[in-house]
N, C-alpha and C positions, 0 to 999 in steps of 0.2 A: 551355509547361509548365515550373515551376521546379524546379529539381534542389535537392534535398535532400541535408544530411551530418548523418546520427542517430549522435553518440555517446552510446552507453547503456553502461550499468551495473547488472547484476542478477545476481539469485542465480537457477541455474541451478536449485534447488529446490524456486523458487518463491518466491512474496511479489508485493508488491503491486506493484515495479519490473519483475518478468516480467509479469505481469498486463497494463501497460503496454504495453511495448515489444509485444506479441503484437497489442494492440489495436488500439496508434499506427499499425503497420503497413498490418493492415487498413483504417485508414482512407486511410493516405496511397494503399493500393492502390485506392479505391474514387475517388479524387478524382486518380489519375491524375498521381499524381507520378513523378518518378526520383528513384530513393532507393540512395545510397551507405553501408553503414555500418560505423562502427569499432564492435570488438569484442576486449577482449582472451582470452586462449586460455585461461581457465579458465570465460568464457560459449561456448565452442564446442565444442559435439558434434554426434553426428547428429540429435539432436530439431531443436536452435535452426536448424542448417546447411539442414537439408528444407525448413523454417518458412519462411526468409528464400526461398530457390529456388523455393519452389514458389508466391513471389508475382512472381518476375522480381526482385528486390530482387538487389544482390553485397552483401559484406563483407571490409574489411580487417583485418590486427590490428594493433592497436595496442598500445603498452607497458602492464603491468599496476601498477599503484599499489604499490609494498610498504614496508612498514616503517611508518618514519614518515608518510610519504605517503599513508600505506595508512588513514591514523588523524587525516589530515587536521588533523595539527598542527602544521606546517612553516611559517613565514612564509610571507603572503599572494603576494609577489614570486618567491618562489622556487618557488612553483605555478604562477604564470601562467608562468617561463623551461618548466617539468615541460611543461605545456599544448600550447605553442607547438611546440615543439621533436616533441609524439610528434603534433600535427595538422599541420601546415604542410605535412609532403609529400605526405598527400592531398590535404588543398587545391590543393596547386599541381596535382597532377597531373588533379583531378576536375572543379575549378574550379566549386564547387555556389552556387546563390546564395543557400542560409537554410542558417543550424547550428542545430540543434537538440544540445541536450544534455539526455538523461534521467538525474538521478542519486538515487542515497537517501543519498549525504552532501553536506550545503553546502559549497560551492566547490571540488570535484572539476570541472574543466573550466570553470569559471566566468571563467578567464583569456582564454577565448577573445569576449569580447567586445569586445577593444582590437580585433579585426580588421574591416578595412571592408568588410563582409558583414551582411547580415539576422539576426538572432542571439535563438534562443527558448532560455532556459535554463529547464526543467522538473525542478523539485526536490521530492521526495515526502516531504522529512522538513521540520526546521526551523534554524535559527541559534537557540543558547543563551544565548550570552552574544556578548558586542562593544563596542568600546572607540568613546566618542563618537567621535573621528577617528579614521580608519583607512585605509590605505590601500586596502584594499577599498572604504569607503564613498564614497572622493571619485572610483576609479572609476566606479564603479554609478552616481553622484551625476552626474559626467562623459558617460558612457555611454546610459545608458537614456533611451529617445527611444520615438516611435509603432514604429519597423524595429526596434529591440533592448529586449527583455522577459521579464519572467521569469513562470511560469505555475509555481503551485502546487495542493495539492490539500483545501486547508481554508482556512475565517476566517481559523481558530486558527495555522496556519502563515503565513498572507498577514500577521497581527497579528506576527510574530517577527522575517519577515524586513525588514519597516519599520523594527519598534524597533533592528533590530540590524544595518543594511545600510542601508537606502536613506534612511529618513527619510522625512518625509511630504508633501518635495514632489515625493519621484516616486513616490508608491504610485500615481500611475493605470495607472502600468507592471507593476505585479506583479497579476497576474489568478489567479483562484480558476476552476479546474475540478476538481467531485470526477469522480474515476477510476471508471471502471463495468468490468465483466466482460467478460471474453474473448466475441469471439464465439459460438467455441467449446460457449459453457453457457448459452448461448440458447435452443439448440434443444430444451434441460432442459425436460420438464414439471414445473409446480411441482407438489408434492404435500403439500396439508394434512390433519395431522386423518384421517391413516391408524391402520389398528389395531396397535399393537404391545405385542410380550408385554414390555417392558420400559420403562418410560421413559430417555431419554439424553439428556441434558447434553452438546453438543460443545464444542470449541474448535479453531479451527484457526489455524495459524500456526507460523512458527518457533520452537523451545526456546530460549529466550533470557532473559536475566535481564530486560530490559523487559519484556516479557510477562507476569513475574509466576508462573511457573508454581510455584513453594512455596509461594505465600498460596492458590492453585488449588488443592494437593490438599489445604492445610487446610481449605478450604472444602469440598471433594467429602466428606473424612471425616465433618466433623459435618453435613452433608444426607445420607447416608450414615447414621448414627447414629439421628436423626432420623424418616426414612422407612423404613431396612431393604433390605441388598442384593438384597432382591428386585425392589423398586419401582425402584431407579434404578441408571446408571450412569454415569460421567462417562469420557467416551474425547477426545484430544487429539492430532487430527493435524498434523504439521509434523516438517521435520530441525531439527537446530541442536546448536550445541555443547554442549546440557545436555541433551540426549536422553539418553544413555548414562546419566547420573547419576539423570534423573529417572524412569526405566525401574527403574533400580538401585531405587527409592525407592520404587515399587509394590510390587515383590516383598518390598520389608524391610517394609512393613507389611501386610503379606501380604490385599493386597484385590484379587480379580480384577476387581473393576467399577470400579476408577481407573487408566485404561489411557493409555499414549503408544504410539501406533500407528505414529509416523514419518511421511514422508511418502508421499501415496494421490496417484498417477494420477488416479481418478476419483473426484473428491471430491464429485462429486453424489450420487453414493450415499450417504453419510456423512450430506448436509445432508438429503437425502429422508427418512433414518429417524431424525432427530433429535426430541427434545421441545422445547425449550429450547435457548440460544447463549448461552454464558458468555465473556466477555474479559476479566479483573481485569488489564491492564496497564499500566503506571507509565508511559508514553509511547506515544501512539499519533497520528500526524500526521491520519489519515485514518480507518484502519480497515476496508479493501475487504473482509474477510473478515463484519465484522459486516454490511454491506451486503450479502454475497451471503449471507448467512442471511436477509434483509429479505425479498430476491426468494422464498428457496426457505417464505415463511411464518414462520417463528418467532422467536416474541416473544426479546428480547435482553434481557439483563443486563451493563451495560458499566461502566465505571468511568470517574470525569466527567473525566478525561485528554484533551490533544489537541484532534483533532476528532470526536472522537466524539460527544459533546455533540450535534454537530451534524448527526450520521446517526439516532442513536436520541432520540426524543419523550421524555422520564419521565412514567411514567404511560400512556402513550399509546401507543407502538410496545413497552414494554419499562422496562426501570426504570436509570438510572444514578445508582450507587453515588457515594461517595468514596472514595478509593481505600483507607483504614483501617476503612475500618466494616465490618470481616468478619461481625459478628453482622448488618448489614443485608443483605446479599449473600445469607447463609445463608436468611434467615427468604421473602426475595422468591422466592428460585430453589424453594424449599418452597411457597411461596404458588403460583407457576405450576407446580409440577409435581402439585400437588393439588387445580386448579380448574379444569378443562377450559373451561370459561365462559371465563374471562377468558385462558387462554393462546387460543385462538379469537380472540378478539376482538383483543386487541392482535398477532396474527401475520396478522390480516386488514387492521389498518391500520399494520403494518410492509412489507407488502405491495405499498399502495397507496402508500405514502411512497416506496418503492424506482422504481415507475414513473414516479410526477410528479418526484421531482429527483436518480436516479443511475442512470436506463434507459438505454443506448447510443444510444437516439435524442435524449434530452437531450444526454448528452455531446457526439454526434455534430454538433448543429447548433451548439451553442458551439465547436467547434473549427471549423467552418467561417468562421463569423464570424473568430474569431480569426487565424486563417491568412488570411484573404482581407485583413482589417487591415494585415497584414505584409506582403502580399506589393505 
């Protein structure tokens, strides 16, 4: 049996790196690993601490990123010295034979692949920019082999960290797995095509300026305007550091049907009594959220960012936008919230798309493959 060392990286409030780390778990519990993991003390509470316990899994902490570090702008060397120095005495002391690393910024822990150990780095977001040489590149370049790999969660992110990291004579090393739902929300019956005395418009995720949330409640305005706050509402669950403002910014235009709800525990409720799945976000790697609206039926409205492209059909599952065409946005989300027909239709083959390539049993038999590769 191989012993595992998961250092992850998530928001305790959720996003699509918790979504992960809950999953990864699961699986490694179901295939029978020993699993050691670092955690620094702002992912530890009593939720994460039961989570991990109550699969037999420990965890250590490790030093938290801050500042600079934190923003992942520090010369590439002086990460890997960061790296080395807060993993090496688990290591020594646990001696695991694969590292895995989950992160949602590039090159957080990515130093850890000089070590002569099996080495999976899992990156949920993407590289922007990168200098033809670099000393990251002629690592990775160095480095990555069949034992050391990196696994992302789009095309569209495997297409960045090429351009901007490895180059294209090791992309057979960077592997695309899209990220699927917590177990957890499995056991969810999907529910379509119920009666409700309002139509609603969700969104869910973090309040964050990628996200988009001010072109969001210009668009909820004029579909709003439009249709009349009888007929619809748009609500947006997630924390984030612009919650507080964009809370602020319901009440100043005083509409109760454009709501920031914060973050919801049970967010199957939310997506059960939804009409329609809006996401206008200016960066999106993957989009787990828009997927788990696929599963719970309803037609999507995304913006052609990322990988999302590559979760929602246009036309087909849902319509994606570009990300300035506000009058297109407005007139589609009005087109499905006024034609029962076609929101039907496209939430029954968003549906089907979710099971053939982002169902846990998909995900499930690619990781196995993958890991047995490695191991």
């Amino acid at each position: 049996m191989s012993k595992i060392l998961l250092i992850a990286e998530f928001n305790v409030s959720g996003g699509g790196t918790l979504e992960y780390f809950k999953t990864v778990l699961r699986f490694y519990s179901s295939q029978e690993y020993e699993v050691v993991i670092g955690l620094n003390k702002k992912q530890i509470n009593e939720e994460t601490s039961l989570f991990i316990e109550n699969l037999g899994f420990r965890f250590f902490l490790i030093p938290e990123r801050k500042g600079y570090f934190k923003k992942a702008k520090v010369p590439f060397v002086v990460s890997i010295i960061f790296d080395l120095f807060s993993i090496l005495p688990i290591i020594f002391k646990e001696k695991p034979d694969i590292i895995v690393v989950s992160t949602g910024t590039p090159v957080n822990f990515l130093g850890l692949i000089l070590l002569p150990l099996k080495f999976l780095y899992v990156v949920h977001s993407y590289p922007t920019s990168g200098r033809k040489v670099s000393v990251k590149g002629l690592i990775l370049n160095l480095c990555l082999n069949k034992n050391k790999r990196i696994l992302t969660v789009s095309e569209f992110s495997k297409k960045n960290i090429v351009k901007y990291w490895t180059g294209n004579r090791k992309r057979d090393y960077v592997h695309v797995i899209y990220n699927t739902l917590d177990l957890n929300k499995l056991v969810k019956k999907r529910k379509i095509n119920i009666k409700r005395k309002i139509n609603r418009v969700i969104t869910v995720g973090h309040v964050r300026s990628y996200k988009n949330p001010m072109l969001w409640v210009e668009v909820a305005k004029r579909v709003i305007e439009k249709l009349g706050s009888r007929y619809v509402e748009f609500i947006w669950a997630g924390s984030g550091e612009l919650l507080p403002e964009c809370q602020k910014l319901g009440k100043d235009i005083k509409s109760e049907k454009i709501r920031f709800i914060g973050y919801q525990k049970d967010i199957g409720l939310l997506y059960s009594t939804g009409t329609i799945y809006f996401q206008p976000s200016l960066i999106e790697s993957h989009g787990l959220s828009v997927v788990e609206a696929m599963r719970w039926g309803l037609p999507c409205v995304v913006t052609n960012v990322g990988g999302m492209p590559e979760s929602v059909v246009d036309n087909e599952t849902g319509f994606v936008i570009g990300v300035e065409d506000v009058d297109v946005m407005v007139d589609k989300i009005v087109l499905l919230l006024t034609n029962k027909e076609l929101r039907i239709k496209m939430g029954n083959a968003g549906y089907h798309r979710y099971i053939n390539n982002f169902s846990y049993e998909i995900w499930h038999s690619k990781m196995v493959k993958l890991y047995s590769e490695i191991r």
